[in-house]
N, C-alpha and C positions, 0 to 999 in steps of 0.2 A: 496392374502393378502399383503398390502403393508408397509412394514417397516422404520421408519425412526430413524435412528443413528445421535443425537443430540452432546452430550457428546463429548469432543475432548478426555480426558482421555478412554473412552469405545473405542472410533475409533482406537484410538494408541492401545489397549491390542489386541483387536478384530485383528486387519491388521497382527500383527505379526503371527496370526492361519490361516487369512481368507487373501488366495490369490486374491477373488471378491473385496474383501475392499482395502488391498494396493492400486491394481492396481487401483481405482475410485480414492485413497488418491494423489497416484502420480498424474495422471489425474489432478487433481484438481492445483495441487502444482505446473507443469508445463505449466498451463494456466494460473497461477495466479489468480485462482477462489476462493474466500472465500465464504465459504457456513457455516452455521450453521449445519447443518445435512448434511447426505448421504442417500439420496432415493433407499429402494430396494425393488421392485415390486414383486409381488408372492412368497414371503419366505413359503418354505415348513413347513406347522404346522402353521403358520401363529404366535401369540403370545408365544405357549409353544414349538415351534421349535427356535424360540429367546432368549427365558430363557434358554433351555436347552443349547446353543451353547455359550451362554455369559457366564454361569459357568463352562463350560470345559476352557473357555479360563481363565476367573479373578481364578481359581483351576490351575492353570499353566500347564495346558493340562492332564488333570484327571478327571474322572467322571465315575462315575459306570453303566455299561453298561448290559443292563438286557433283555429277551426276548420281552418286554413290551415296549423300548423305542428304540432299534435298529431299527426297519425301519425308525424311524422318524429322529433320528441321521446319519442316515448313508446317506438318501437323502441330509440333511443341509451341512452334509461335503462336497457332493459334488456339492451340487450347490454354494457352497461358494468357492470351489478350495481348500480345507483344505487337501491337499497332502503332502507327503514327501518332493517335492523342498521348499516348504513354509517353515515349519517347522520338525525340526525331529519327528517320535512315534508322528505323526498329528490323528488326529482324524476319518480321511477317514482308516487312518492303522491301527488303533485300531478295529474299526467296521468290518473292512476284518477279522480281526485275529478274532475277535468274530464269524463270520458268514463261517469263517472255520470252525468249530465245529459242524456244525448245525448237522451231523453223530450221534452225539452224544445226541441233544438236548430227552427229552421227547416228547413222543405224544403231550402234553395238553399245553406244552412249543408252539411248531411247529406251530397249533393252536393259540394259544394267539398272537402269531407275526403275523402272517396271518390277524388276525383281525386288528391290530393297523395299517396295510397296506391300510386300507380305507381311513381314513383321509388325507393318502399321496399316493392316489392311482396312479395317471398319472406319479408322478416323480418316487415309485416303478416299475409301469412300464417302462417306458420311462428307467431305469437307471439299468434295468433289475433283481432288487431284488426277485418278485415276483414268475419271472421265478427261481431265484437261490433256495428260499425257496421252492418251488413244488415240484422238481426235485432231488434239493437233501436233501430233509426234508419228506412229502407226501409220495411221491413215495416208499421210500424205506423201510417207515414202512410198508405202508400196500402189498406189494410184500413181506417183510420178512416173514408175515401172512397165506400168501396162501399156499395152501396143495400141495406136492410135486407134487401130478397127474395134478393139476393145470398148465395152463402156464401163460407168467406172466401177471398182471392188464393191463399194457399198452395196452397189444397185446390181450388181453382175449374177444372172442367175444362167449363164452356159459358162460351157469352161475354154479360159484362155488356153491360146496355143504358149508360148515358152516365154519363161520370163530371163533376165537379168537383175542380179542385185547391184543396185546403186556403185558397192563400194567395192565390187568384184564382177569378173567374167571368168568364175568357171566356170565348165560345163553342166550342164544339167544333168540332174540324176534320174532315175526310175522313182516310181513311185514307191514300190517297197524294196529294199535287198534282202529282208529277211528267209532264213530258211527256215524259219520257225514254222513248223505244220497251221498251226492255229492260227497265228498272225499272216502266215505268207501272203501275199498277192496272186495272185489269180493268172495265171497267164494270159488268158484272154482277156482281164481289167486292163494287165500291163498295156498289153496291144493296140488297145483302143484310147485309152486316155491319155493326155499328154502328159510331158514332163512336170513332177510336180515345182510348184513355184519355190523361187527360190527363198519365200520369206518361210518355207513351211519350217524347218528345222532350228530358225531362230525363236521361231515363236512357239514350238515345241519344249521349249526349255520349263519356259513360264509354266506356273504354279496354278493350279486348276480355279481356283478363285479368280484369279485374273481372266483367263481366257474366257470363265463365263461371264464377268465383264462386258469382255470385249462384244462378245455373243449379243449381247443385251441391248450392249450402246449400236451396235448396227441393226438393230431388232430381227435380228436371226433366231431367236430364240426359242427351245422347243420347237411346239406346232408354226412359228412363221417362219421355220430356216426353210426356203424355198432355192436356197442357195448352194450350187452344185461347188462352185470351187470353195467353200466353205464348211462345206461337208466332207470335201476331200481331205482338206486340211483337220477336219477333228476325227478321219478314219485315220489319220497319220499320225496324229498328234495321242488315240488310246490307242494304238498298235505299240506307238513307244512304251508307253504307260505300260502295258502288261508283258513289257522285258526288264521292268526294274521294278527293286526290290519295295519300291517308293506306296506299288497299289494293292501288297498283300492284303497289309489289313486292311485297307478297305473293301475287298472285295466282300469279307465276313460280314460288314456292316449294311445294314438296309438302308440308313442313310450316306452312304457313298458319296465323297468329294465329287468324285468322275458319273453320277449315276446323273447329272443334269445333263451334261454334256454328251455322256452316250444315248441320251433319249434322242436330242437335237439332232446327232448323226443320224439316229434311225428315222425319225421324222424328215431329214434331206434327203433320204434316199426314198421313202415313202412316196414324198414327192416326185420325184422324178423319175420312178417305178424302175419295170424289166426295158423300156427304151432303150438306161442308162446301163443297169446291171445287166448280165448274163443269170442266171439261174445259179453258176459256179460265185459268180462275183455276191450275190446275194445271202448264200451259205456263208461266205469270208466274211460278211458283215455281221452276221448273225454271232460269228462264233468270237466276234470281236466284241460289239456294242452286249451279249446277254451278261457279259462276266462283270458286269457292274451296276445290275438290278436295272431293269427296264420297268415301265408301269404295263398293269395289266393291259391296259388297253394299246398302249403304242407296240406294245411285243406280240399281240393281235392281227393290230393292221401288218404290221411286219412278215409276220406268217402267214398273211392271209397272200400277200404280194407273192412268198416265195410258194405256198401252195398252191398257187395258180397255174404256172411251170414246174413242177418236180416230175412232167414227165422228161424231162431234159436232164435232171440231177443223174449222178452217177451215184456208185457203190460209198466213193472217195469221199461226196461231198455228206454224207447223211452221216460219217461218224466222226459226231459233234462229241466232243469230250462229255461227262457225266461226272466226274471224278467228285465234285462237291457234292454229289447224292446219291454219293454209296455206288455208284456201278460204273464201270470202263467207260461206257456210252450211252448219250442221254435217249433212253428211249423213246421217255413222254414227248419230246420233242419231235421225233419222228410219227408218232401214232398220230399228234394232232395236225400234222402237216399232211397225212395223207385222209383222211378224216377231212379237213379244209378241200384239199384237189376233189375228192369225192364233191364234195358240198357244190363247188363251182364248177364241174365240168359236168354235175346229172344233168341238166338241162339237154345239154347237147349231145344226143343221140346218135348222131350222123358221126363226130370225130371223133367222141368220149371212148367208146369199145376201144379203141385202138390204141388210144393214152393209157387207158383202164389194163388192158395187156400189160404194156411196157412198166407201166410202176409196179403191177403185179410181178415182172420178170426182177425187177430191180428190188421190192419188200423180201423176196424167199431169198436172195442173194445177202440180203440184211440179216436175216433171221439166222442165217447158216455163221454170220458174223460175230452174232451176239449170242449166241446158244452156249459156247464156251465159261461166257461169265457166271464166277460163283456167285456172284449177289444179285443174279436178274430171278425175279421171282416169278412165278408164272404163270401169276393173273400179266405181266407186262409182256411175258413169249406171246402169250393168248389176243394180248390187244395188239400187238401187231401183227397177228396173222391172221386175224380176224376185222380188221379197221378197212379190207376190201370184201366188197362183194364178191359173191362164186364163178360171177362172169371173169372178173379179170384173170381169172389163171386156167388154161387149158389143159394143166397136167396140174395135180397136189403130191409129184413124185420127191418138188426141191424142197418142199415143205416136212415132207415125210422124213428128208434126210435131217434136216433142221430138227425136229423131234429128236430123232436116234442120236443127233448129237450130243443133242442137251440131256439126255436120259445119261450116258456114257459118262457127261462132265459133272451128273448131280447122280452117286448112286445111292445116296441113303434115302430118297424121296419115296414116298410112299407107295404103295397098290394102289389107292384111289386117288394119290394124286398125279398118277400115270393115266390111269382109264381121263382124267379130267383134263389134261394135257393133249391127248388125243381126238379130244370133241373138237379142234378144227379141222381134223380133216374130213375130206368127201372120198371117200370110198370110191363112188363112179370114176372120178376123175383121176385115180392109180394106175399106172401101167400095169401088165401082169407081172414083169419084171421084179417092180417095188413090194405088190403087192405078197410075190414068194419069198422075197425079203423078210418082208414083216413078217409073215406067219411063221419064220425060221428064226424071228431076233426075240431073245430071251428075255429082252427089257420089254416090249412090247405087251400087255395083258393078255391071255387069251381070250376073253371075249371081243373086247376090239379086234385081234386077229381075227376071228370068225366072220365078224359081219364084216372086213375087205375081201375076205376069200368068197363070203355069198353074194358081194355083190359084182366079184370076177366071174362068178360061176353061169350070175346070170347072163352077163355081159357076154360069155364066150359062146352062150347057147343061142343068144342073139346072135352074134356074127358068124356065128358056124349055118343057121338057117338063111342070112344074108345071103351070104357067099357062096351057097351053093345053090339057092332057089332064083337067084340073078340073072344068072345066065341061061337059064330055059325061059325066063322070061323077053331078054332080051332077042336069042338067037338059038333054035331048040338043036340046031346042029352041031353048038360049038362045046355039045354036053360033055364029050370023051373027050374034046384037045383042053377043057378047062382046065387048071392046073389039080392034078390028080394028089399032088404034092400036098397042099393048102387044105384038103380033108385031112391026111394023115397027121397034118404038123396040129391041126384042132382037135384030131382024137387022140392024140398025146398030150397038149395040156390040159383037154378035159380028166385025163387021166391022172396027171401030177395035180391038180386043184383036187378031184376026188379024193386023191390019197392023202395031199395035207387037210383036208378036211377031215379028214374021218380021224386020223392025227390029232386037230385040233378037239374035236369032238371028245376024244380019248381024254386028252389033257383035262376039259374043262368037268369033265364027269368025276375024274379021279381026284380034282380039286373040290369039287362039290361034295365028294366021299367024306373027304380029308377034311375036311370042315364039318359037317356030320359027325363025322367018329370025332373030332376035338368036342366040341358042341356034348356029347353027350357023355363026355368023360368028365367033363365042370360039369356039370348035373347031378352025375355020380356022385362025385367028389363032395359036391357041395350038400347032397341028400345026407352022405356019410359024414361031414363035419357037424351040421346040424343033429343030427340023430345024437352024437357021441356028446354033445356040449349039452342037449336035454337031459341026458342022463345023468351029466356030473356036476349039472347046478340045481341045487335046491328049489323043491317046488315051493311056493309062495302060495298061504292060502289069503 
């Protein structure tokens, strides 16, 4: 903000406070420059940092100094040189002796000046207010707070059990009340962790430049926040943030106000892993700290943590909103998280089958979720039903549905790009149920119907040989009481496969006709347009 000092009477009162202005005045008087005014560039507070400085001085150096205007005064003093050589009980020694006190100030006081420090935020920094207020204001209420078993805030890296504020005994709240899906708390967080402290909600107010401040001066920052109740407090502190109107646009922004501070979180909780989180509590954070730009690597470690456990995740916890990239739900998010669990549970052979199962139960439950969305395209259906191995699913019946879904919610998609949607399934691993299905659903291409049906056909020529060549092997007696039932019920579906086979067979013959007879009708056609167009253009010799 730049100010301009017209008035010769203002300059003369102003110079005898403001060692900036003399010294411009001399300047001036020993070039012999006449100037109308004196230019001064960036005055802190810009018009009411000039009000306030110009009545301390025409007040003959007096002005009532209050928790509310002290950062703003105390920066003007000194960027004007308003020290004791200038004048005596100047205005820079007035705001010292004021902010000697600060021991003494109220909570709510401490706070109110914290906040006024925005508007004058670089030169509080820059001139080291900010730091003075933190340290010796913050700090040492909520350390007065803490329970003797406790050590102190700065250094505390477990979480206290309950606190009290100084200047109140309510009761303590839950960590979150929201019912907001995104934001919510976790029931099983709520249940384990304690009451959040009572300074969370004051300190919640403050302005994201202050709080990474605060971050900084405790060196929590980033990669060193090893700090569990200070991590809780900035899960608190962006839960609030993304229920006001405050973090739209910055979410649009790569550089994000809050994108420092939500790293820190994720980096706290990095630290102190799945001990501290549940795999549910994990997801919560995730879907908190991404909405304000993570770096590539700490959103890494962070997924790598929750894909460690996503055999534990539920249907609930995987659908992460998407909405800023085009689709309902973030798919990429899920493909590389199970992608991750793959990575870190190959090694282990003995438990892996068994996780490998269950997230396979838990991906085709995904799949059948996401298949409805108009803008999931289907190279993304394909990476997530394809991001496990063959082992993990015992049946491809949920997957098949998942398919039929997405065919039904997308009909103008192609012929080929239906045959290509269907290159995740395995055929073997189709019930006969899904696989009569298939060969009866009209989205479905007929060749892929074919090879499920050949590879039922052979499957039931295997268990029909099984099952009857079994028991003369085991017991040559028990040949007539074997269930006589169990032939007939396999020479019936031999039956029904034969018939849609031969069915499918028809179909794909009459399509291969049918494309033939087009095929040689553009031939025709096109022999006949050329022949008619030689004849009625002019030969060229």
């Amino acid at each position: 903000m730049i100010i301009q000092v017209h008035l010769f009477s203002l300059q003369k009162v102003m110079s005898k406070y403001c060692g900036k202005l003399k010294r411009i005045l001399n300047h001036q008087k020993r070039c012999n420059v006449k100037k109308l005014g004196i230019r001064i560039n960036n005055f802190p507070g810009g018009p009411d940092g000039f009000e306030l400085v110009s009545r301390f001085c025409y007040n003959n150096g007096n002005i009532s100094i209050t928790v509310a205007n002290v950062p703003l005064l105390h920066c003007c003093a000194i960027y004007l040189g308003m020290a004791e050589e200038v004048f005596s009980n100047n205005l820079l020694q007035q705001t010292e002796t004021f902010l000697d006190g600060i021991s003494h100030w109220k909570w709510h006081d401490i706070i109110e000046s914290l906040m006024n420090c925005e508007n004058v935020y670089a030169y509080a920094d820059c001139y080291g207010l900010l730091e003075r207020i933190i340290v010796g204001g913050v700090l040492p209420k909520i350390n007065q707070t803490q329970n003797s078993s406790d050590v102190s805030f700065v250094n505390s890296c477990s979480s206290p059990s309950s606190y009290s504020s100084p200047e109140s005994t309510s009761g303590n709240k839950r960590f979150s009340s929201s019912t907001n899906k995104l934001a919510n708390t976790p029931e099983k967080i709520r249940s384990t962790l304690p009451s959040k402290a009572w300074w969370f909600d004051d300190l919640a107010t403050l302005p994201p430049k202050i709080i990474e401040k605060l971050f900084q001066i405790l060196g929590a920052y980033k990669t060193d926040n090893n700090n569990l109740v200070l991590t809780r407090f900035l899960l608190h502190y962006l839960r609030k943030a993304t229920q006001t109107t405050r973090v739209v646009d910055c979410k649009n922004s790569s550089e994000s106000e809050y994108a420092a501070l939500a790293e820190t979180a994720a980096y706290g909780v990095i630290y102190v892993g799945k001990e501290t989180f549940s795999c549910r509590g994990l997801f919560w954070v995730i879907r908190i700290v991404s909405g304000f730009g993570l770096s590539k690597g700490c959103r890494t470690e962070l997924e790598r943590l929750i894909g460690g456990v996503l055999e534990q995740a539920t249907l609930d916890d995987l659908l992460v909103s998407g909405h800023d990239m085009g689709v309902y739900y973030d798919v990429n998010l899920v493909i590389r998280l199970v992608k991750l669990f793959v990575d870190i549970n190959g090694s282990d052979e003995g438990v892996s089958l068994q996780k490998l199962k269950r997230v396979g139960r838990l991906i085709d439950k995904y799949l059948r979720e996401i298949s409805p969305d108009q803008n999931l395209k289907i190279s993304k259906f394909l990476g997530v039903a394809e991001c496990l191995p063959d082992i993990a699913r015992d049946s491809f019946d949920e997957v098949y549905r998942a398919i039929d879904i997405y065919l039904e919610s997308h009909p103008v998609i192609t012929f080929e790009e239906r045959s290509r949607l269907c290159r995740c399934l395995n055929y073997t691993k189709l019930s006969f149920e899904a696989s009569k299905d298939l060969a009866k659903n009209p989205r479905i291409p007929p060749r892929v119907a074919m090879q499920a049906l050949i590879s039922q056909q052979s499957k039931i020529a295997t268990l029909d040989y099984d099952e009857t060549e079994s028991p003369r092997k085991k017991n040559p007696y028990q040949l007539v009481l074997y269930k006589e039932g169990k032939r007939n019920s396999f020479s019936k579906e031999k039956k029904d496969m034969t018939l849609s086979m031969d069915k499918m067979q028809w179909k794909v013959v009459e399509l291969e006709e049918l494309c033939k007879e087009m095929n040689s009708k553009m031939v025709t056609r096109n022999a006949l347009f050329n022949h008619a167009r030689s004849r009625s253009s002019p030969r060229l010799c």
